[in-house]
N, C-alpha and C positions, 0 to 999 in steps of 0.2 A: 207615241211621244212619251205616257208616262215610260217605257220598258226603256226607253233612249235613257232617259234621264237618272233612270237608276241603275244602266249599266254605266254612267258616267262618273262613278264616284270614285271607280278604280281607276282612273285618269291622273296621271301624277303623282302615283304613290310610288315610296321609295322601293317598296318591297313587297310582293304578294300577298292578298289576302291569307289568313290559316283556316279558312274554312273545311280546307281537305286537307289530309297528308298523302302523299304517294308514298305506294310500300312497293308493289312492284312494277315494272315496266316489261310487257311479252312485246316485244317492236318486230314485226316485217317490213324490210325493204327489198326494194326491187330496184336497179339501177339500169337505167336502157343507155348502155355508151353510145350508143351513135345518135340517138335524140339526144343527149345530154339531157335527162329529166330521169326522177326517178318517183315512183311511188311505194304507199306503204299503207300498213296499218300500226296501231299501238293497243295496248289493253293498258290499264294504269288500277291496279289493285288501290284502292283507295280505301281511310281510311275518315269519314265525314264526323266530324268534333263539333260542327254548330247547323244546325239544321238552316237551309238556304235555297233558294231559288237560282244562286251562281254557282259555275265553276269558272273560274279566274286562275289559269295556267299563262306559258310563256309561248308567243310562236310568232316566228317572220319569214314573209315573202313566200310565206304554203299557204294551197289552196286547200278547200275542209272541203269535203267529197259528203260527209255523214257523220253522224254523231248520235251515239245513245249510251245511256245508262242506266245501271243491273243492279239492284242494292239486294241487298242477303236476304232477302224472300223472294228473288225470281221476280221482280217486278220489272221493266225496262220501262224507263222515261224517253222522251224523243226533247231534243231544244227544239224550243220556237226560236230564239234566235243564233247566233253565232256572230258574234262581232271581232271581228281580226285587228284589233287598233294599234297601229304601223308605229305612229309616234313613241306607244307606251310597252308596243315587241310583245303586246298581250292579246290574247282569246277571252272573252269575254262568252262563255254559255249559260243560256238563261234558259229556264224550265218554269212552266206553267204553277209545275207543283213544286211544292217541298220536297229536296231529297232530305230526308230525317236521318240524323244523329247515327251513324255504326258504319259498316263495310259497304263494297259495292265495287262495279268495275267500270270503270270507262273507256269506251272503244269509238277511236276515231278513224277515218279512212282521210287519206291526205296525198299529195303531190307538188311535188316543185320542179324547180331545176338545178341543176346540176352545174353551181355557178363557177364562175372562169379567176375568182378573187381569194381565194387558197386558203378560205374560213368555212363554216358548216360541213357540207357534204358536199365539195367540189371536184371538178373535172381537171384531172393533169395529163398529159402526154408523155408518150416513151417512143422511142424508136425500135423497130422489132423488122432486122432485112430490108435498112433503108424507107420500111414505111413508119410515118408515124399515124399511132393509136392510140385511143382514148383509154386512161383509168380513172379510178374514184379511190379519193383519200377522205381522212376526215381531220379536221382541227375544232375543238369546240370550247376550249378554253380561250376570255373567260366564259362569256354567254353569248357562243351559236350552237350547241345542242337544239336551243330554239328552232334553228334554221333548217333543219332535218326533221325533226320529232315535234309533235306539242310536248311539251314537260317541263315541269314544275323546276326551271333552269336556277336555283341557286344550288351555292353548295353546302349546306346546312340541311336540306331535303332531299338525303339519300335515299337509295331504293335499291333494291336486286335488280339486275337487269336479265333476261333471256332473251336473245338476241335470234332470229334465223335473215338469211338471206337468198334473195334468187339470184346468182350470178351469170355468166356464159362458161359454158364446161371446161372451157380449154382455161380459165385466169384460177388465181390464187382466191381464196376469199380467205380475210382473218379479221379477229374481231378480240378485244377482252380474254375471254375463255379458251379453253379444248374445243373441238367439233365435238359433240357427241354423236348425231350420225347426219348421214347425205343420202339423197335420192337424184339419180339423175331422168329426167324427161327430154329427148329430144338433145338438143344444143343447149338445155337450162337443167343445172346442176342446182337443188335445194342444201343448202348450208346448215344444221342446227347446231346452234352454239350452249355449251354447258352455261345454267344459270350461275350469273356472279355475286358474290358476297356484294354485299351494300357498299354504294358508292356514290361519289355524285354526279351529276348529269357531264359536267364537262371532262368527265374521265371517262366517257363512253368514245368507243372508237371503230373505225371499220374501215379497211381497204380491200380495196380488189383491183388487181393486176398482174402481170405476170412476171414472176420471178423464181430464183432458184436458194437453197437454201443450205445451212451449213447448220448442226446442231452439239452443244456440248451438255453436260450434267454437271451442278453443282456437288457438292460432297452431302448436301440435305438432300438431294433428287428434285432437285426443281431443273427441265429441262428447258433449256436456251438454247433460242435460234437468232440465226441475222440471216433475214430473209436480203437477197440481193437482186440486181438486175439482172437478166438471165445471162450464163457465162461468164460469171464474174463474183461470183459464191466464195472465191477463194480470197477476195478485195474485204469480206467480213471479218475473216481467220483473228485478226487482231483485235478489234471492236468485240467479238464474242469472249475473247479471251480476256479483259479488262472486267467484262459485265457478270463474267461468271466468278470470277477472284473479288470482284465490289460486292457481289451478295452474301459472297461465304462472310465478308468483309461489314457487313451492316449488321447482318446477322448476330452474329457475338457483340457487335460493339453494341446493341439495343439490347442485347439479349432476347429477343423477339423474332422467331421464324420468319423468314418471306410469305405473303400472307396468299400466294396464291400458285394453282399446282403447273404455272408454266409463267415463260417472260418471251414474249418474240418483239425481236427488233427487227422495223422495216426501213428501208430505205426508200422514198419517195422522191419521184423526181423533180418535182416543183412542190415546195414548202415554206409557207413564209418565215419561218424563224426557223432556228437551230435543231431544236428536238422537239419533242413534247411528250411529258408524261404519262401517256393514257395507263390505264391501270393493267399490263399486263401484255399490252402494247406500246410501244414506245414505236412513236415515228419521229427519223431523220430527216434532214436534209440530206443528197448523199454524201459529200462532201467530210459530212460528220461522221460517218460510218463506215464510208469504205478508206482503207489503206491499201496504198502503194508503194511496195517499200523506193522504190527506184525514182515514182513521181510525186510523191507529197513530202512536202519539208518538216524538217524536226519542230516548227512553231505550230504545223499542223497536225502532225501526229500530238502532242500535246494537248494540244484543243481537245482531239476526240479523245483524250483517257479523260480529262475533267470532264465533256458532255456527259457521254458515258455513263459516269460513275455517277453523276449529277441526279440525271434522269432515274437511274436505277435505286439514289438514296430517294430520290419521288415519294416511294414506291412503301416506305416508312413515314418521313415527315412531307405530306401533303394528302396522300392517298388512303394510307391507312390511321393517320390522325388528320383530317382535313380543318381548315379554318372557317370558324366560324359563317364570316362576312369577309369579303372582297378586302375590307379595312385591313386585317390581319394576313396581307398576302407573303408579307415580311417573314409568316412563321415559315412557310414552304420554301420558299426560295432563300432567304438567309441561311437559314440551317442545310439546306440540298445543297447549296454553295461552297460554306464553311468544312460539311464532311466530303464534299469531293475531292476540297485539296489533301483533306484527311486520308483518302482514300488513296489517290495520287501517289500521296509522298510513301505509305506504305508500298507501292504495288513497283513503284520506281523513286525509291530514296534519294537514288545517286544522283536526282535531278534536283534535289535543293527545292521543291517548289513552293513552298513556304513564302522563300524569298519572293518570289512571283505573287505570294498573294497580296503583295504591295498595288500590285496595280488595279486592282479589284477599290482596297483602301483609299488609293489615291485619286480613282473615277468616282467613287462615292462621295469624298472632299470635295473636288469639282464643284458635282452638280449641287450639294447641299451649302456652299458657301453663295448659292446663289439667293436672293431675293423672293424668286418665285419658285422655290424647292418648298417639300412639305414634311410633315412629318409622317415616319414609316409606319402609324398607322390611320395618318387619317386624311391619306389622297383624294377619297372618293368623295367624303361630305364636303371637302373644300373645293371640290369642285360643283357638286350640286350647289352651294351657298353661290357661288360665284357665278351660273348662270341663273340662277332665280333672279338674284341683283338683275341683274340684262332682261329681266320680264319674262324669259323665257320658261317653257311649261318640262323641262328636261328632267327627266331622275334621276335616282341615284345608279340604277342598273344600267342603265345607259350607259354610262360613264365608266362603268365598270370592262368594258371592251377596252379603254384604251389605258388600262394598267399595265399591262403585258408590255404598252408603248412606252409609255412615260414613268410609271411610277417603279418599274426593275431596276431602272439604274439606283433607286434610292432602297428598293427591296432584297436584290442582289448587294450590292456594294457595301453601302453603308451598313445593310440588315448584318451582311456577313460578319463584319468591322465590329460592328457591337459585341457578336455572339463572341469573338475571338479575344474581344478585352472581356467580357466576361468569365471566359473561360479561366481567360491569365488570370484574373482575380479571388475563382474558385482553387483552382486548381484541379487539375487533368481527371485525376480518379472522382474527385464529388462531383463534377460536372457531368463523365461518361454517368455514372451512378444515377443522378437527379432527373437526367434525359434517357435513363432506362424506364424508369418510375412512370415518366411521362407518358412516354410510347404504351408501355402498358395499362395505363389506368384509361388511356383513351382513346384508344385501338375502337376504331368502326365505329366511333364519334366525331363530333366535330369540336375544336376548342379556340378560346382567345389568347391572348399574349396573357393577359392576368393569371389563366391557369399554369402555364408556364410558370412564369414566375411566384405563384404560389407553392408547385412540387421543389422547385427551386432552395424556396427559404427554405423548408418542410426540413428536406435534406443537408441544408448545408448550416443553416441557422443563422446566417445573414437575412436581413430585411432586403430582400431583392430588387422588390415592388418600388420601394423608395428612392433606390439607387438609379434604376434603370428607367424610374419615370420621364426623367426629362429627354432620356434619349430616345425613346419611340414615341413620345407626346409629343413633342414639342421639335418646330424644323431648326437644322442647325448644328452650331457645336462650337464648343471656345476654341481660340488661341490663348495659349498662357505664355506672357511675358514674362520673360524671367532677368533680374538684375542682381548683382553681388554687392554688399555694402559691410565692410567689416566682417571679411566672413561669414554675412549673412548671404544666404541665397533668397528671393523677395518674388515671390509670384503673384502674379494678376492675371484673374479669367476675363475675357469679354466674349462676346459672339463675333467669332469668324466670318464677312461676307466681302467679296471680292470687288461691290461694289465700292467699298469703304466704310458703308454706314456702323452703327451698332443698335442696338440696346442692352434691356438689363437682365438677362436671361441668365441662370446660374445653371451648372452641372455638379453634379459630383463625381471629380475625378480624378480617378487614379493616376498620380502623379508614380511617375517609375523615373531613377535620372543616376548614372555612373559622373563619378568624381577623381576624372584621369588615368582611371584605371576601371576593367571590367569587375576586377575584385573591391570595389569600394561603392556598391550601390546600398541608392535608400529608395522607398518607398514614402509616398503623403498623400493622403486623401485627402484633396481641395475640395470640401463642402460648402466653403461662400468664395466672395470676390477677389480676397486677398490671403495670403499666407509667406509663411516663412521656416527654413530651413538652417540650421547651426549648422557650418560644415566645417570648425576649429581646428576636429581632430582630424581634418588630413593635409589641414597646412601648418600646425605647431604639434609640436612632444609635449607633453606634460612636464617633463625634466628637463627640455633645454630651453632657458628663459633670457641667453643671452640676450643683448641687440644686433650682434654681427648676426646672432645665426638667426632672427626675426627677420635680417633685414636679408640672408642668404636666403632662407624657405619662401620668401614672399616674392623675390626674382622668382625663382626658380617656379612657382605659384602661377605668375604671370606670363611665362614660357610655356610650361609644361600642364600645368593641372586644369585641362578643359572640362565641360560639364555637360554632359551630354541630357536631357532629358528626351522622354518617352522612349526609353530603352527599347529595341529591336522596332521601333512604331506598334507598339501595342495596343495603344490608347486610339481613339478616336480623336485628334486635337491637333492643333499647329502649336508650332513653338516658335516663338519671338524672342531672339538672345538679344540684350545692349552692346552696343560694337564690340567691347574687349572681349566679351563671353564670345562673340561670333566670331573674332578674328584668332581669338586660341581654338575654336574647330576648325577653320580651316586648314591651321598648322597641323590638327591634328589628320585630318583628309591628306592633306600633303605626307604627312611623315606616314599614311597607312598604320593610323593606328587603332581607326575605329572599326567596324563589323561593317559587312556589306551594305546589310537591311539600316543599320544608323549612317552611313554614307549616304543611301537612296533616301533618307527621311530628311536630313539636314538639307539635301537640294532641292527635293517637292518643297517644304518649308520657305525656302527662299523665295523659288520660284514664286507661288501662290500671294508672299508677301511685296514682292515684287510688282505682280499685276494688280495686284490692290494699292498699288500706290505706297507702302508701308515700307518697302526699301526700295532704293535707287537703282537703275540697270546696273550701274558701274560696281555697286558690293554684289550683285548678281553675276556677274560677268569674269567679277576678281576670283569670285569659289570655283567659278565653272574651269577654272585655270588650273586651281588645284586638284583636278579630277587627270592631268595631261596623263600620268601614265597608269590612268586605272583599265582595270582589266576584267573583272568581275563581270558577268552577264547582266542581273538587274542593276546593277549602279549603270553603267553605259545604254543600258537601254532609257534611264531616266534620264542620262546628259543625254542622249540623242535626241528626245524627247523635245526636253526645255530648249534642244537650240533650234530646234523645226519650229518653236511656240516664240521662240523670240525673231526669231528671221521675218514669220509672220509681220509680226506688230513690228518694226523695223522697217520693212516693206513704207509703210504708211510713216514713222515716225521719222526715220533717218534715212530715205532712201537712197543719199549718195555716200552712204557706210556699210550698206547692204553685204557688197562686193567683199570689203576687206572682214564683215563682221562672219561673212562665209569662210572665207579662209583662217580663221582664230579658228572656228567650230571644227572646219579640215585637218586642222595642227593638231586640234584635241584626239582626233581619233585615229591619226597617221600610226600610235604606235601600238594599237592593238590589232589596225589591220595590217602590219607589218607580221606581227608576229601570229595572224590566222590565216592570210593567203587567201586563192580563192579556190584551192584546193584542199577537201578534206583528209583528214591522214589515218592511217587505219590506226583503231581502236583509241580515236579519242572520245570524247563527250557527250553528251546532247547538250551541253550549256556551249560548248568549243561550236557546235554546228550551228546552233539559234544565234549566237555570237558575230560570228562568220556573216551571216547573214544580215544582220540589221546594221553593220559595220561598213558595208560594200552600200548596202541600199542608201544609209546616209551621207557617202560620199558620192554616191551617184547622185543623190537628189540634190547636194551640193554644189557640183558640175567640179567635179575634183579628175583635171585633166586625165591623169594618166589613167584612172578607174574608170572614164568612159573609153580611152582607147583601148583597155583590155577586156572592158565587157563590150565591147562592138563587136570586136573579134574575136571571143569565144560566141556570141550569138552568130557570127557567119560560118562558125564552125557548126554550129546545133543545125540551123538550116539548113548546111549540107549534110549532114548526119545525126537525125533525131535521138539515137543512140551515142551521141558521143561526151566521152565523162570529163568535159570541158566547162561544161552546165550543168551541175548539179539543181536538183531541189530547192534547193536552201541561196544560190546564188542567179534565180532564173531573173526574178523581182529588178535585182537589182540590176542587171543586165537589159530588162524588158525598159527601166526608165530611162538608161544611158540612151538608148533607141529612140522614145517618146522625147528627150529632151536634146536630140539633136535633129529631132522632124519639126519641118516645116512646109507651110505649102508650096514650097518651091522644092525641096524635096522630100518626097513621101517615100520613096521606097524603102525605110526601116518600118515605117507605118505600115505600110502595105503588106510586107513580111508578116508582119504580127497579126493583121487580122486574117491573114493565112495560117497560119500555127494555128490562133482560135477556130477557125473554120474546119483543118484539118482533125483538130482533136478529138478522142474519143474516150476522153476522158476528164470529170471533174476538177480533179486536180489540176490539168492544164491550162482549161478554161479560167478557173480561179484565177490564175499568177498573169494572165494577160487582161482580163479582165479587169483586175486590181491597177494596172500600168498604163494603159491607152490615153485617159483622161488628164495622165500629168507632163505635157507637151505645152512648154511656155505658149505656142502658136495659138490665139484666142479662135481663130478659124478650124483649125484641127480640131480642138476642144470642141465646138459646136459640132462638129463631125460624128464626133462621138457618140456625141450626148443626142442626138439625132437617131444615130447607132444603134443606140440602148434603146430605144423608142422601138426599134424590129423587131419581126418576127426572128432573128436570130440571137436574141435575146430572151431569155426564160425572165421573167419579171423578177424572180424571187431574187435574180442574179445582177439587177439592177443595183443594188445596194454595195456590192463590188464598184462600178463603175464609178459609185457617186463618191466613194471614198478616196478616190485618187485623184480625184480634179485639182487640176493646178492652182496656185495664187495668180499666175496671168490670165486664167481662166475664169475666174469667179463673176467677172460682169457680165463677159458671154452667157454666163450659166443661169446667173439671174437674168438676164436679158430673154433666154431662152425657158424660161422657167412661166414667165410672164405670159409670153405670148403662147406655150402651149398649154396654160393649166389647168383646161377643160378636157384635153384629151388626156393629161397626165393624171387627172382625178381620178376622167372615169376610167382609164388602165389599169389603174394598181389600186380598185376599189372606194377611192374618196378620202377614207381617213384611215387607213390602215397601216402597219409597220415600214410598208415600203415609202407613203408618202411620208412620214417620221423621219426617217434617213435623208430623204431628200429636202425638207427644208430645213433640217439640223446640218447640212453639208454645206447645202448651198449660201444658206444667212449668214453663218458661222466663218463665211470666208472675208467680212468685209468688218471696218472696223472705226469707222464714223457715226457720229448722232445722225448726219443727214439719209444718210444710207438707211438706219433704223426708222428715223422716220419715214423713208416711203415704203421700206417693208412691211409698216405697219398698215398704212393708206392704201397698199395693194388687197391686204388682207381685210380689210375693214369692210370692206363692200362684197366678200367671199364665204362661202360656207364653212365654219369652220368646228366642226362636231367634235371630237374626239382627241385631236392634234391641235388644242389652243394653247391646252400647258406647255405642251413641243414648241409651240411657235413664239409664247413669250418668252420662256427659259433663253432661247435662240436671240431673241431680240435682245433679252439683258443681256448675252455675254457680246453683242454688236454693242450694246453703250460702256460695257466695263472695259472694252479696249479701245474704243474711241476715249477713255477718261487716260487709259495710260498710256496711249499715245501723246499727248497735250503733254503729261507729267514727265515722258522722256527727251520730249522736244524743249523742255528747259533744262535738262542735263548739263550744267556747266564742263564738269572735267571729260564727259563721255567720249568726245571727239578723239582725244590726244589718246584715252584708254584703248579704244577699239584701234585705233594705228598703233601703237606698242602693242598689244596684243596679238593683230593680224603677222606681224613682223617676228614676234617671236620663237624662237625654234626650239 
């Protein structure tokens, strides 16, 4: 009882004891694929700093076989006990004696299994001659290392890893490092892996299975592979070639060598997210890694040069400067973010991707004008604060799993957003410079945002710290209203939230804003609530004092001289014009006279104020007019956007406007898909081909007659001839919904076809573009088909997140309806609380747009286990009551009715 009692005090702590440091980790494993279980040993060079009776390491769901420890005079201890405590994901070894103050090693023997939920050390399948066969991946970011290994799972407690493995002779084994050598016995081939430079636990990695492989060389001699599925090594050719042009590409811009003497990238076939960093291994999804040039579409090839490039800057800011604490996840993935479009736009300029990284800016706006958004560094304590409140005995590391879920969108997006108005505010060369410094001084450490911003000032001699406090402190970010009075321009901050509310939260910021022309910009640093702007000299001459010509410059003023603020969207902020200022950009949008990127900024802006209630459908709807003969790739991707998000709430506000408010939205895009066809023309674009594509899919998703009868019949053409270039890549989507939204259960045979193509496919790419289409079938009974569907075994889990994103608006109470009644088998499927259930009640809640709806999603979930995915599920619930409030607000619309009939009518 007394040993109980004092190994209980490590119960509820945020963070592990520092009684020991690990320095190195020797780990054997062993992985029996057809048991699905694998066992092992560790050795843990340890370094003891306070003399104790505990060792207090991380481990879940392994079972401890034995346990001793060696201190530097040859002594070994045996525990008397071993406590596995489930709740707190800790090991608890208690020893009779004193382990005293210096070195020593600890050696555990352990085994588990080889679980089916696509975290620790799990079991994934491949097809090999029609049979399917078991392999082993790993994902251990942020904390299941635990689940594999015991070890001191943060990332602050680097250590060398020396890795061996016992695999089956005939699979791949790769890990971290080189082989340094192998020994074969029998059917079991011994694996030794070269020791790796210090790292942290969740950068450890291991697969084994079978594949083939393709290899290049950087211009430093760092050899790259993309390991593939076997016969099909040649689906890497493009992935290898982006990651080998991103290193030479980090390399100079950090000034800092690739830190280690190899990179392989694998392709796994069931992975719960996109890639993952491991330090020297990078695992995909394949989807992300393999290319087709004939079957993946230009949105897709895309993607994989940003993962790519993403993964491989890891490899600098995360890997080899790691973050301190879980808090600071914003340093890794902001910045990996920020230089992949960096990387990107070098490697393929002629893609404009810059402009694209609006939508990154504009996902981060989203979720941060929410209520229950946080700030980018301090997700984790607000969530420990917030279950303690509830009684609950939960940690901080706990919670630290489900960053990767919920706090990306605010670590990625917003994280990136910040660095890139920072950047704008340093300027290109002192920022590359200040982020060399960085890399260097803390290379094979770990560091906080403050050191950051420390080498920052150092360098630049700006107070940075100051500047950028309230943006990683504190959740949020202003809208600046801006108003003109006498040639004044007159700005006010408040905080942004969709809900409507405010408070008194101040930023400092960089105000950036053109005056009717690109050539007439100023700059103003907003430090408090309000400020002002003289803009005299570009509406009078110093020498002409007439009153005719006062009275001609000030028409003309009122015509012509619009004002555009936050130039290209650089800033992190919304902008709120007073009508006249708003009604001269739209003239300006009409006459095309602004830039893409302030085209796409002035309609998020509306939009966003729009759903908060802060302008009216009808000024929403008027700008969306002035977009009719835009052409540009991201501006049309953000009107196709706002009119899929207004059709929505439309749905529920106006739904006998619905009809005609689809046809307005049909007008707007008749003249860009007139002039991209659905055929692509040799040697145009990759913006002409992504164009092409989201242009077709939004009038297909519109039911824009003629564009379902010609994608009907180009898919009855693909059907008879899988090879036929009737179907391209880029127009299969939109083709595949024409099908979906002319099925019903009276007639399936487009349905049917399709889950024929799926079934027949033998390849990622295909599966994707049907997968993404089945679910959006007005038919609320097909839709449960579906979603049924996805529940089989013909269905990869990881591929689930496909299906959820295309569920229809007729579909969505089937889906909650079906969501209800299976969420015991859908827990335990895709793990409980993991990335897949994330997706699926951010899809499914997200569809409906009543208080009363919200409140029984809440009562469903009240009486439910809700670990990891509770910030998912209220974030979810606020954006069910912020469009339940703007529904109400457009259902009093006075002029709306008559607008949306002259609108729909218009040609």
């Amino acid at each position: 009882m007394e040993t109980k009692r004092s190994w209980e005090q490590f119960k509820g702590q945020t963070r592990l004891p520092k009684f020991a440091i690990p320095k190195r980790y020797d780990l054997f494993l062993k992985p029996d694929l057809s048991a699905c279980t694998f066992s092992g040993t560790v050795q843990v060079s340890l370094n003891i700093i306070e003399d104790t009776k505990f060792l207090v390491l991380n481990a879940l769901e392994i079972v401890i076989q034995e346990v001793r420890f060696t201190d530097s005079n040859n002594q070994t201890y045996r525990s008397c006990d071993v406590v596995l405590e489930g709740d707190d994901e800790i090991l608890v070894l208690v020893f009779n004696e004193l382990l005293n103050i210096g070195e020593g090693v600890l050696w555990i023997e352990f085994s588990a299994a080889l679980n089916e939920h696509l975290i620790g050390f799990y079991k994934c399948t491949y097809m090999d001659g029609g049979v399917k066969k078991n392999m082993a991946a790993t994902q251990f970011e942020a904390v299941e290392a635990r689940r594999c290994f015991p070890c001191w799972d943060e990332p602050a407690l680097k250590a060398t890893f020396k890795i061996t493995l016992d695999v089956p002779s005939d699979l791949t084994a790769l890990s971290n490092m080189p082989i340094a050598d192998e020994n074969l016995e029998g059917n079991i081939r011994t694996v030794y892996f070269e020791e790796s430079p210090i790292m942290s636990t969740y950068l450890v990695a291991v697969v084994v299975g079978a594949f083939d492989y393709i290899e290049e060389m950087t211009a430093d001699g760092i050899k790259v592979r993309a390991y593939c599925p076997v016969g099909k090594s040649d689906k890497g050719k493009f992935a290898l070639d982006v990651a080998v042009k991103s290193l030479d590409i980090f390399a100079k811009y950090f000034s800092t060598p690739f830190p280690l003497p190899k990179l392989d990238m694998v392709a796994v076939p069931e992975f719960a997210g996109g890639a993952m960093e491991n330090h020297g291994l990078i695992t995909y999804r394949e989807n992300e890694l393999l290319y087709d040039e004939l079957l993946s579409s230009a949105a897709r090839k895309q993607r994989l040069v940003i993962v790519v490039s993403h993964e491989v800057a890891h490899h600098w800011f995360g890997n080899l400067v790691t973050m301190e604490w879980w808090t600071h996840l914003w340093l890794n993935e902001g910045f990996a973010t920020w230089v992949s479009y960096m990387a990107t736009d070098i490697i393929f300029p002629e893609w404009k991707i810059w402009t694209q990284f609006l939508k990154l800016t504009t996902y981060g706006l989203r979720v941060d004008a929410l209520e229950q958004s946080h700030p980018i560094e301090a997700y984790i304590c607000t969530c420990v604060e917030y279950y303690l409140e509830e009684g609950g005995v939960t940690v901080e590391v706990h919670h630290a799993r489900s960053i990767l879920e919920v706090a990306d969108d605010i670590s990625y997006n917003k994280g990136s957003a910040v660095i890139r108005m920072l950047q704008g505010y340093l300027g290109d060369h002192m920022f590359q410079k200040s982020l060399s410094s960085y890399i260097k001084r803390y290379a094979g450490k770990n560091a906080k945002t403050e050191d950051l911003w420390s080498i920052l000032s150092e360098e630049s001699g700006v107070q940075v710290n100051s500047m950028m406090e309230a943006w990683t402190k504190q959740k949020g970010y202003p809208v600046i209203s801006v108003k003109s009075r006498d040639n004044i321009l007159e700005f006010e901050q408040s905080q942004f939230l969709s809900s409507g509310l405010h408070d008194d939260r101040i930023w400092t910021v960089p105000i950036t804003l053109s005056i009717g022309s690109y050539d007439r910009l100023k700059t103003l640093p907003l430090e408090t609530r309000f400020g002002e702007l003289d803009i005299s000299e570009f509406v009078h001459s110093s020498d002409e004092n007439s009153s005719s010509f006062k009275e001609k410059n000030e028409e003309n003023c009122d015509e012509h001289l619009w004002v555009k603020v936050n130039i290209d969207q650089s800033g992190f902020y919304r902008v709120e014009y007073e009508d006249k200022l708003a009604a001269r950009l739209r003239k300006a949008v009409e006459g095309n006279y602004l830039s893409e990127i302030d085209k796409f900024g002035i309609l998020d802006d509306a939009y966003a104020l729009c759903m908060a209630c802060k302008q009216s459908l009808s000024l929403l709807l008027s700008l969306m007019d002035a977009y009719r003969k835009e052409l540009d790739f991201v501006v049309l991707l953000k009107l196709i956007d706002v009119c899929y998000k207004v059709v929505q709430i439309s749905v529920d506000a106006i739904p006998d406007l619905v009809n005609e408010l689809k046809q307005f939205f049909m007008n707007l895009l008749l003249f860009s898909s007139e002039k991209s066809g659905w055929e692509s023309i040799s040697g145009e674009s990759h913006l002409s081909a992504l164009l092409r594509g989201e242009v077709l899919l939004a009038l297909s998703t519109f039911g824009h007659d003629n564009t379902h009868k010609e994608a009907i019949r180009r898919f009855q053409a693909f059907l008879d001839d899988r090879n036929t270039p009737l179907l391209s890549a880029d127009t299969k989507r939109a083709a595949y919904i024409a099908v979906m939204m002319n099925t019903s259960t009276t007639n399936r045979n487009g349905f049917e076809s399709l889950l024929n193509v799926y079934k027949e496919a033998n390849t990622v790419q295909e599966k994707e573009q049907v997968l993404c289409s089945i679910a959006s079938c007005p038919d609320p009974n097909i839709v449960l088909e579906v979603l049924n569907f996805m529940l089989s075994d013909e269905v990869r889990d990881q591929d689930a997140t496909y299906v959820l994103a295309g569920i229809s608006l007729e579909g969505g109470e089937v889906a909650w309806r079906w969501l209800k009644e299976n969420w015991e088998l859908i827990s335990n499927k895709y793990g409980g609380d993991g990335m897949l259930i994330h997706h699926l009640i951010q899809r499914v809640i997200t569809l409906f747009c009543s208080n009363e709806k919200a409140d029984e999603i809440e009562a469903f979930f009240e009486s439910r286990k809700r670990p990891s995915f509770d910030m998912n599920l209220r974030q979810a619930i606020e954006q069910v009551r912020i469009k339940a409030r703007w529904v109400e607000n457009i259902r009093h619309e006075q002029p709306l009715r008559d607008l949306i009939k002259h609108l729909a009518h218009k040609k």
